[in-house]
C-alpha positions in Angstrom: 109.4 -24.4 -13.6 109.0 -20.1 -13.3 112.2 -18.5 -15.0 113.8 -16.2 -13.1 112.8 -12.4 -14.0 116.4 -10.7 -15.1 117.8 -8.2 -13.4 117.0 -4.8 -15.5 119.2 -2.4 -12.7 122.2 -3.1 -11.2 122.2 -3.2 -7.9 122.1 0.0 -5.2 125.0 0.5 -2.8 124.6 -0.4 0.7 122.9 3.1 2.2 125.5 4.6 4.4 124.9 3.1 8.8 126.5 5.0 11.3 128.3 2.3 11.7 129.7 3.2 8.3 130.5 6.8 8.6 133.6 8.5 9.5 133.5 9.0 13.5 135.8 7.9 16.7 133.6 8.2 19.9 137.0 7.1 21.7 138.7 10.6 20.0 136.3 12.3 21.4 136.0 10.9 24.7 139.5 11.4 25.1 140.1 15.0 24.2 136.8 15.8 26.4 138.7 14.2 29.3 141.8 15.9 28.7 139.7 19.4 28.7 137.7 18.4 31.7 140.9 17.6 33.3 143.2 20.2 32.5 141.4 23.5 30.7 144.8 24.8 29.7 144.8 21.9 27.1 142.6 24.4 25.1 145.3 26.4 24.2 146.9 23.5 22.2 143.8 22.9 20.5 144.0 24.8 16.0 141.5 27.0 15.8 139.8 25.2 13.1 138.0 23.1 15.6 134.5 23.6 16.1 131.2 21.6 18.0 129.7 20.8 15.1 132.9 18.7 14.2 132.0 16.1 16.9 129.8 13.3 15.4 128.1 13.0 19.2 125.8 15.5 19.4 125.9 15.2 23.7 129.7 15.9 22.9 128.7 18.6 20.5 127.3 20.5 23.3 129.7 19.7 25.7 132.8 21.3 24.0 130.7 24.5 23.3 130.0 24.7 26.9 133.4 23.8 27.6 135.0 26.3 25.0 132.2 28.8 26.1 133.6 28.6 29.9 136.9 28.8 29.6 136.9 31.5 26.8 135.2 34.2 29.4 138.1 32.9 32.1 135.4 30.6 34.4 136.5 27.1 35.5 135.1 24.4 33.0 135.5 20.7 35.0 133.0 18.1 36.1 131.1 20.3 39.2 130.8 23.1 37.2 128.9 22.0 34.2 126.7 19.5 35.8 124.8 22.7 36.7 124.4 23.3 33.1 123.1 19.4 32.1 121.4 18.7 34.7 118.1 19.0 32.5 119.6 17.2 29.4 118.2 14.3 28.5 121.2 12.6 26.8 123.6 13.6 29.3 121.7 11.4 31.7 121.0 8.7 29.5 125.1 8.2 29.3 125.5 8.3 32.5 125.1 11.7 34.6 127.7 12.9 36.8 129.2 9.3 36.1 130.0 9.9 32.6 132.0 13.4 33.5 134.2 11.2 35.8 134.7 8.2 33.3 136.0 11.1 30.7 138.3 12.8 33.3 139.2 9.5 35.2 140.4 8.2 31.5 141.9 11.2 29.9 145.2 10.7 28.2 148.1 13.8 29.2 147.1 16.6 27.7 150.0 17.2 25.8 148.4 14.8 23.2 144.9 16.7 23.1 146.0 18.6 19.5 146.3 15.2 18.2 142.7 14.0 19.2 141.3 17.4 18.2 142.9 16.6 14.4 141.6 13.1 14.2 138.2 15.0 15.0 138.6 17.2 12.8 139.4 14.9 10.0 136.6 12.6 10.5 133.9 15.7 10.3 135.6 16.3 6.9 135.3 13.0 5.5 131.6 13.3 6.7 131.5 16.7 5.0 132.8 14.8 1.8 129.8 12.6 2.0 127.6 15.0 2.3 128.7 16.8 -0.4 129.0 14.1 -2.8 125.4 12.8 -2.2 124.5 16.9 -3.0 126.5 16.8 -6.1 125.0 13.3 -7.1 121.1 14.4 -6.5 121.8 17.8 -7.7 123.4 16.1 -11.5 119.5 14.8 -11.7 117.8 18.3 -11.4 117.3 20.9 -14.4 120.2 23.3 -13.0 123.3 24.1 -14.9 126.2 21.6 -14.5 128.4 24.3 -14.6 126.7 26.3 -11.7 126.8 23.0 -10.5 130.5 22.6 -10.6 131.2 26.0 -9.5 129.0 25.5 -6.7 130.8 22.6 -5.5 134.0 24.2 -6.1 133.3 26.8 -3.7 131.7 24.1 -1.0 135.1 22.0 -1.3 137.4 25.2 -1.3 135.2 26.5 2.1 135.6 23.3 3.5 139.7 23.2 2.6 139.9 26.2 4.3 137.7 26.2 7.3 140.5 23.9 9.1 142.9 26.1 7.7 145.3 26.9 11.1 145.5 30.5 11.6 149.1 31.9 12.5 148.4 33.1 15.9 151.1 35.9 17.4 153.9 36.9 14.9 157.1 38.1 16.8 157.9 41.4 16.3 161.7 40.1 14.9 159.6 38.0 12.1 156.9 40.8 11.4 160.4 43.2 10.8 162.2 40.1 8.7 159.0 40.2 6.5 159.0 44.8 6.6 162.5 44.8 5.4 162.1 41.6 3.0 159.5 43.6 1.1 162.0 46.8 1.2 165.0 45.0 -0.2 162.8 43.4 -3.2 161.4 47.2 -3.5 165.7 48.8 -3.7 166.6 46.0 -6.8 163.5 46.5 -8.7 163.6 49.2 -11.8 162.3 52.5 -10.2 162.4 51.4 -6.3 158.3 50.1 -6.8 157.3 48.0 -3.8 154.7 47.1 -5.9 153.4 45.9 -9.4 153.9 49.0 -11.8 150.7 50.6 -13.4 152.8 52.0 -16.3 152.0 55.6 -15.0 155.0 57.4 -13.7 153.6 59.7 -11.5 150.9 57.7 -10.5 153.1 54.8 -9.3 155.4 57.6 -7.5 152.2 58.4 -5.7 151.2 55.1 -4.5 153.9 53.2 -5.2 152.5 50.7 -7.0 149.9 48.2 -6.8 150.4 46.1 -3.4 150.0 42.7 -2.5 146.1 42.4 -0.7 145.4 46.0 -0.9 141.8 46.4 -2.1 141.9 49.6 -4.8 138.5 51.9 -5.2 138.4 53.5 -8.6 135.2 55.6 -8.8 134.3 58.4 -11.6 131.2 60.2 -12.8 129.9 57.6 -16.0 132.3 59.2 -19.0 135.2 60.1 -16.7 137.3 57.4 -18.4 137.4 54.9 -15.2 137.4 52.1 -17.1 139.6 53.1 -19.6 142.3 53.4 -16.8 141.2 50.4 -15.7 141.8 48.4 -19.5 145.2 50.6 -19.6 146.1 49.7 -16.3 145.4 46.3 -17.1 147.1 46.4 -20.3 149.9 47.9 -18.9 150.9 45.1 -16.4 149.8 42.2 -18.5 152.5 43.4 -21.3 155.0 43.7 -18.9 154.9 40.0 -17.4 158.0 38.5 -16.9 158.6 35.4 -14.6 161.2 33.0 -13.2 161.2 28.9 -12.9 161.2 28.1 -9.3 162.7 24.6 -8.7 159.6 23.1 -7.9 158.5 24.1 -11.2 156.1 26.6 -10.0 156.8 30.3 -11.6 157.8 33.6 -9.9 156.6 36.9 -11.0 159.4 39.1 -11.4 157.4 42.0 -13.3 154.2 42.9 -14.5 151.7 40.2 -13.6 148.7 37.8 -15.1 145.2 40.0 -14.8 141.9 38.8 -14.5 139.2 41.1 -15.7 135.6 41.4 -14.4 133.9 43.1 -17.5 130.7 43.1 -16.1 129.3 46.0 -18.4 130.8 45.7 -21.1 131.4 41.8 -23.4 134.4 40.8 -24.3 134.4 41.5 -27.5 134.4 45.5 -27.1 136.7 45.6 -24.4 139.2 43.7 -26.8 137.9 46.6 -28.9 139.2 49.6 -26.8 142.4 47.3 -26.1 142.8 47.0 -30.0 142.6 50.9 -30.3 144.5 51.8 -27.9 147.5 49.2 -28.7 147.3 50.3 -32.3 146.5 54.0 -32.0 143.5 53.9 -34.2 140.4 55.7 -33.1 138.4 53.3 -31.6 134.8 54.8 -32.8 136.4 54.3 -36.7 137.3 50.3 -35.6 133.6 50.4 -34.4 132.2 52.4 -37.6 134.3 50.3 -40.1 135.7 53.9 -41.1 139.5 52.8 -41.6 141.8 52.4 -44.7 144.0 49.4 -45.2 147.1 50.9 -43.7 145.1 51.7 -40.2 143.7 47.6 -40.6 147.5 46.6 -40.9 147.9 48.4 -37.4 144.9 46.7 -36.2 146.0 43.5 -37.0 149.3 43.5 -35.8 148.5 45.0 -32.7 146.2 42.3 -32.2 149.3 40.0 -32.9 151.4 41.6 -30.3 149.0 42.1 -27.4 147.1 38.8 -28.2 149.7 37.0 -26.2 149.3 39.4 -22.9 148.4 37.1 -20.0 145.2 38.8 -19.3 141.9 37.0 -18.8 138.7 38.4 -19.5 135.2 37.3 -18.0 131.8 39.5 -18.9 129.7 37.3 -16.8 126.7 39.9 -16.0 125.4 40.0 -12.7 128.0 37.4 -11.6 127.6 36.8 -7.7 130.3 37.2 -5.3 131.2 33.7 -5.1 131.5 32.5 -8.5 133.3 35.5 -8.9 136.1 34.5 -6.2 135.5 30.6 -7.1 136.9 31.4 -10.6 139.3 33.8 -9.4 140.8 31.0 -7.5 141.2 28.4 -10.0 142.7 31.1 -12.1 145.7 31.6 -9.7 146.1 27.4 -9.1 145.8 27.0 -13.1 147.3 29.8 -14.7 148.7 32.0 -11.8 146.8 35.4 -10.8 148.9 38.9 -10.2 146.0 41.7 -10.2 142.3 41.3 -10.4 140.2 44.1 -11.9 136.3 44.6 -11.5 134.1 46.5 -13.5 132.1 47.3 -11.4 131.2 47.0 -8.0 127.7 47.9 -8.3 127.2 45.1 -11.0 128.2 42.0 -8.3 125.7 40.5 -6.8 125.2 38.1 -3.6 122.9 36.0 -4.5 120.4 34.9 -2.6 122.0 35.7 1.1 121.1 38.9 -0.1 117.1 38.3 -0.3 117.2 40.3 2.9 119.3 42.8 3.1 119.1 46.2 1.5 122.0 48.2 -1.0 124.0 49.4 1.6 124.4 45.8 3.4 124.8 43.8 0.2 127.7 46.2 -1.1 129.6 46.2 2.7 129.6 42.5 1.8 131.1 42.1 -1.6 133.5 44.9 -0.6 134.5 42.9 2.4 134.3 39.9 0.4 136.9 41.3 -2.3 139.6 42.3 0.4 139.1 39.2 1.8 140.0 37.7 -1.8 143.0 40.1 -1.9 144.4 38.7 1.3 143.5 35.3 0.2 145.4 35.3 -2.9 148.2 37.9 -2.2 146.8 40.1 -5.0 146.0 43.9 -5.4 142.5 44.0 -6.5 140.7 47.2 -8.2 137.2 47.6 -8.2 135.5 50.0 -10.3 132.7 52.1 -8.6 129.9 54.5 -9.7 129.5 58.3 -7.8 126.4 59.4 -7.0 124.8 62.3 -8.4 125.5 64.9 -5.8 129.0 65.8 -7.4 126.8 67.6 -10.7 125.0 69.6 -8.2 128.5 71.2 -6.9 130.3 74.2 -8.7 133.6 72.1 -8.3 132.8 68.8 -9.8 135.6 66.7 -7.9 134.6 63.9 -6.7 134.8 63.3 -3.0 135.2 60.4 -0.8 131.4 61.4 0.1 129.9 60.9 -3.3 130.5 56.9 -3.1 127.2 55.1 -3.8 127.0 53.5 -0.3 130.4 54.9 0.5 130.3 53.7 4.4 131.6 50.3 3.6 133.6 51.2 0.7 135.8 53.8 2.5 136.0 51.2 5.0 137.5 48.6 3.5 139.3 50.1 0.5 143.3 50.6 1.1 143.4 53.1 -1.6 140.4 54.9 -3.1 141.0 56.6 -6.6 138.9 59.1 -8.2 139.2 59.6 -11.9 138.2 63.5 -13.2 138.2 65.3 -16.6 137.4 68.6 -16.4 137.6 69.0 -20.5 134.0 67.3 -19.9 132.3 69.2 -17.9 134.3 72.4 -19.8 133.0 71.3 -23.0 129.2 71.0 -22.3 129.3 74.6 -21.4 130.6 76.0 -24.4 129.5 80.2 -24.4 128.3 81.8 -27.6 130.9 82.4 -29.9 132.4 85.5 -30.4 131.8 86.7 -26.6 134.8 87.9 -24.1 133.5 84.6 -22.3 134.1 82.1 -25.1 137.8 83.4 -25.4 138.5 82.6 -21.5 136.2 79.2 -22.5 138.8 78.2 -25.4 141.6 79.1 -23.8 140.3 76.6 -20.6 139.9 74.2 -23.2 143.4 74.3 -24.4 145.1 74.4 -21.5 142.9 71.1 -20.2 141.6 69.1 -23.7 144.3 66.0 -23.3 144.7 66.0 -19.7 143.1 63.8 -16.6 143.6 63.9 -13.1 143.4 61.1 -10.9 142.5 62.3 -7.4 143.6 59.7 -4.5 141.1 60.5 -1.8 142.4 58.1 0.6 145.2 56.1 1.1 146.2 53.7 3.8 149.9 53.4 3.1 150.7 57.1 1.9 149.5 60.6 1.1 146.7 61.6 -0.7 146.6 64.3 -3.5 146.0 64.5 -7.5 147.9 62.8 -10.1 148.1 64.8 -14.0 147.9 62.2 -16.5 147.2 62.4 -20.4 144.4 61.5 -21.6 143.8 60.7 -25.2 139.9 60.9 -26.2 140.2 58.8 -29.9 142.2 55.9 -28.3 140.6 56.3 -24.8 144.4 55.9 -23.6 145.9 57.7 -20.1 149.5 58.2 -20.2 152.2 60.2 -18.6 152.9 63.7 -19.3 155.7 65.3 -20.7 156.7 67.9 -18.2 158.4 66.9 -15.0 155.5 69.1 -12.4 153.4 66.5 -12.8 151.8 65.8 -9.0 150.7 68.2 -6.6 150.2 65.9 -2.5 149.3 66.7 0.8 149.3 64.7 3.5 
């Protein structure tokens, strides 16, 4: 008698049948016939529903044709489209002309067409979940990263989540005002009238009052113009300010200041924590780089590093990250931790991955720009990206920047709510120092003086507001802007 051989694998699951996956044909059926019967059923219909949603792929094409007819205001019912199937194959195999009168001759009232369209859409998902999870488990196999794995399917499931996402439609004009004035009480009770979260400069906040919910902000400078010094100070500035209230659902409310995420795409981690050391302490940051300090100016350090260490602000130097993983992890970051103000240094530096194999510069940064308002809407967040100028402005006698200096500025001026220019003239002073002792270098000190510790930051457009130039101070050891001293601090025009 022959043993029987063991079993060495456990067994495979049953491969997934049609009869097995997620579908209703009946659903279907049903809200075709209501359609087919009454086109002003349409209306009731979320506009998360699409063809490919139907499992049928005859019913696939007969809702595009459907949707397609009665979206340009022509008459979608049996007559009508038979014109358009009379060449299809599966449309005769069901039935022909018969089939259109079976749907319309067994359509439920319309008034219960949303509810078919939602068991539709449900179904596709739960397919889509399929789908996804047999990716995920052949993808686990291959050589690639779990964690671009992760992310990857992070973004899928988050796509998916808000693909059926019901869009609000009209607004009245009563709740649009309720929301206006809603925003302009919260803007009266907060410290200094700020609609907005509070950059910690005076006069720039008086400018622009503040940093608004889904506004996308353009910083832009010449490389050495200090953009993302503001930037770290800005950053600084709001994360030390945080302050929150328990909702009752346990959820908390920002109140001031805000979490920050940082894109350091330039620069690690490490020496941005180094310029936010320097300037929290006050130490010159090229002495915390050089080792040059005494142990009183290491005491500073360390309990600066003590006092900002708590800041709610996130750092991420991911080089070259791509537009997605970018707003994949921006997302988790407001479900886990909460999100108030995203920063990006800088926009050049994203990437699009390989949607972008075929389009040039200009295309590949009008999407990421896009891409980033759309995350500010998303999330309810202002977010700043950093951007380089082109070389034009050192060919100019008057080296302020201009809207038209923008490295693909087309889509950038587009999209941006506010676009912020950040300009030292000290620099350019400095690098053309006269020879001493000449008339010349006496008016060249005497420029120096009256501009060494001061910055402006030019607003070249904004959506909400004037535009002008904001004085700020500028500290060259600590790499710090601040405010002033003397109350003539502005100069705007509209």
């Amino acid at each position: 008698m022959t043993a029987a051989m063991p079993d060495t694998l456990a067994p495979s699951p049953p491969a997934e049948t049609p009869a097995t996956i997620p579908h209703n044909l009946e659903a279907e059926q049903a809200l075709l016939g209501c359609l087919l019967f009454d086109n002003g059923a349409y209306e009731r219909l979320f506009d998360g529903l699409q063809p490919r949603h139907f499992y049928e792929p005859f019913h696939q094409r007969l809702f595009a044709v459907i949707e397609e007819q009665i979206r340009i205001g022509h008459l979608a019912e049996p007559i009508v489209l038979l014109d358009k199937f009379k060449n299809d194959q599966a449309f005769q195999d069901l039935g022909g002309i018969r089939y259109f009168a079976d749907l319309v001759d067994r359509a439920p009232p319309a008034a219960n067409a949303s509810d078919y369209a939602r068991v539709i859409y449900d179904l596709a998902l739960r397919r889509d979940l399929i789908r996804l999870g047999g990716e995920i488990a052949k993808g686990a196999t291959t050589e690639m990263d779990a964690r671009e794995q992760i992310e990857s399917a992070e973004a899928q499931l988050f796509a998916m989540a808000e693909t059926g996402s019901s869009s609000s439609g009209f607004v009245s004009f009563s709740d649009a005002v309720a929301g206006a004035l809603q925003h302009a009480e919260e803007a009266f009770h907060r410290d200094g009238g700020l609609a907005g979260i509070s950059t910690g400069l005076v006069d720039l906040d008086r400018q622009i009052g503040g940093l608004h919910k889904s506004d996308l902000i353009i910083l832009a400078g010449r490389p050495s113009m200090g953009k993302t010094a503001l930037a770290t100070n800005v950053a600084m500035n709001i994360a030390k300010n945080y302050a929150y209230e328990a909702q009752a659902d346990g959820t908390r409310k920002t109140v001031r200041g805000g979490v920050v995420a940082f894109y350091s795409l330039e620069m690690s981690a490490d020496q941005l924590a180094g310029r936010l050391l320097s300037d929290a302490s006050g130490v010159p940051s090229d002495k915390i780089r050089k080792g040059e300090i005494n142990p009183g100016e290491f005491m500073q350090i360390k309990e600066a590093a003590m006092e900002i260490s708590a800041c709610p602000l996130y750092i991420d130097d991911t080089g070259g990250i791509t537009l997605a993983k970018l707003t994949a992890r921006a997302r988790r970051l407001k479900r886990t931790s909460g999100l108030d103000c995203l920063i990006v240094d800088y926009l050049q530096l994203v990437t699009i991955g390989d949607a972008g194999a075929n389009m040039n510069r200009v295309q590949e940064v009008s999407t990421i720009t896009m891409g980033l308002k759309t995350l500010a809407k998303e999330l309810a967040i202002p977010v700043i990206a950093l951007s380089q100028l082109s070389r034009t402005v050192e060919s100019r006698d008057d080296k302020r920047p201009q809207l038209s200096d923008l490295r693909e500025s087309g889509s950038i001026e587009q999209d941006a709510d506010i676009v912020m220019f950040v300009y030292r003239e000290s620099y350019y002073l400095g690098r053309a120092e006269p020879r001493e002792g000449t008339p010349e270098h006496l008016t060249w000190q005497e420029d120096m003086d009256r501009c060494r510790n001061v910055a402006e930051v030019i607003i070249g457009k904004q959506r909400h507001g004037p535009i002008g130039t904001v004085r700020v101070s500028f500290d060259a050891n600590t790499v710090r802007f601040g405010n002033l001293a003397n109350s003539d601090r502005y100069d705007s025009y509209e």
